[in-house]
C-alpha positions in Angstrom: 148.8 160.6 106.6 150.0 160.9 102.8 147.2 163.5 102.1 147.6 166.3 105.2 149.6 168.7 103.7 150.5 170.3 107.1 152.7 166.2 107.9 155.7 167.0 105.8 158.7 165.4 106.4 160.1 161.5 105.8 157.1 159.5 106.4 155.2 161.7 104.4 157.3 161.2 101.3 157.8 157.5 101.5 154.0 157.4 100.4 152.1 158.0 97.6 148.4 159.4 98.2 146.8 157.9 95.3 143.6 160.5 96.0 145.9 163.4 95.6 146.1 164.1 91.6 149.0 165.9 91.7 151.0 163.5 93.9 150.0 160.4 91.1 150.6 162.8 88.3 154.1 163.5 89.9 154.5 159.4 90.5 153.6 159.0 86.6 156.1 161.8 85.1 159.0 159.9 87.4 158.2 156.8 85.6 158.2 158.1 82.0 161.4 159.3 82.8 163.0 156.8 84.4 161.5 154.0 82.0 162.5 155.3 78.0 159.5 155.1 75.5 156.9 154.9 78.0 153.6 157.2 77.5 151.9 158.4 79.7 148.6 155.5 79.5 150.9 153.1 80.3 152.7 154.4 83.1 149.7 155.0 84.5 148.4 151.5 84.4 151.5 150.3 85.5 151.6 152.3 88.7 147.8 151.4 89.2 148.8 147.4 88.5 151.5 148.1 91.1 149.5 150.0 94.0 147.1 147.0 93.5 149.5 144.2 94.2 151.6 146.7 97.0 150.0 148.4 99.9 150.6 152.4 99.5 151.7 152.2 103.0 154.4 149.7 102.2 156.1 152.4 100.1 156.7 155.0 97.6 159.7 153.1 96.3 158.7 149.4 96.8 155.5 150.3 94.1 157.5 152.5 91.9 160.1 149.4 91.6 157.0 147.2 91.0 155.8 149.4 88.0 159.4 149.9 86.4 159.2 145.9 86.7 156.0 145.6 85.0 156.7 148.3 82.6 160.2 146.8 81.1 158.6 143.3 80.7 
């Protein structure tokens, strides 16, 4: 599970536990940096937009593509 912080390893990082603040907080900051003149409100609707239209379980990357998508259009 993305939230047990004693299963660490691969298949915990490929997810993002979107009930873990730190973990979204850590999924936003990537996204303001990765995506120039993005606040902070908007990358966090973005990744929320995304994790709507993407299982979590389909992956960390395949949502965070989703929300650089939706946050460059």
């Amino acid at each position: 599970m993305a939230d047990d912080k004693k299963n660490i390893g691969k298949p915990d990082r490929n997810l993002i536990s979107f009930k873990e603040k730190y973990e979204f907080d850590y999924a936003v900051k990537q996204l303001q940096n990765q995506v120039s003149d993005t606040t902070r409100q908007e990358a966090k609707d973005a990744l929320t937009a995304a994790a709507k239209k993407i299982s979590p379980s389909e992956g960390r990357e395949k949502i965070m593509r989703a929300a650089r998508k939706q946050l460059r259009d």
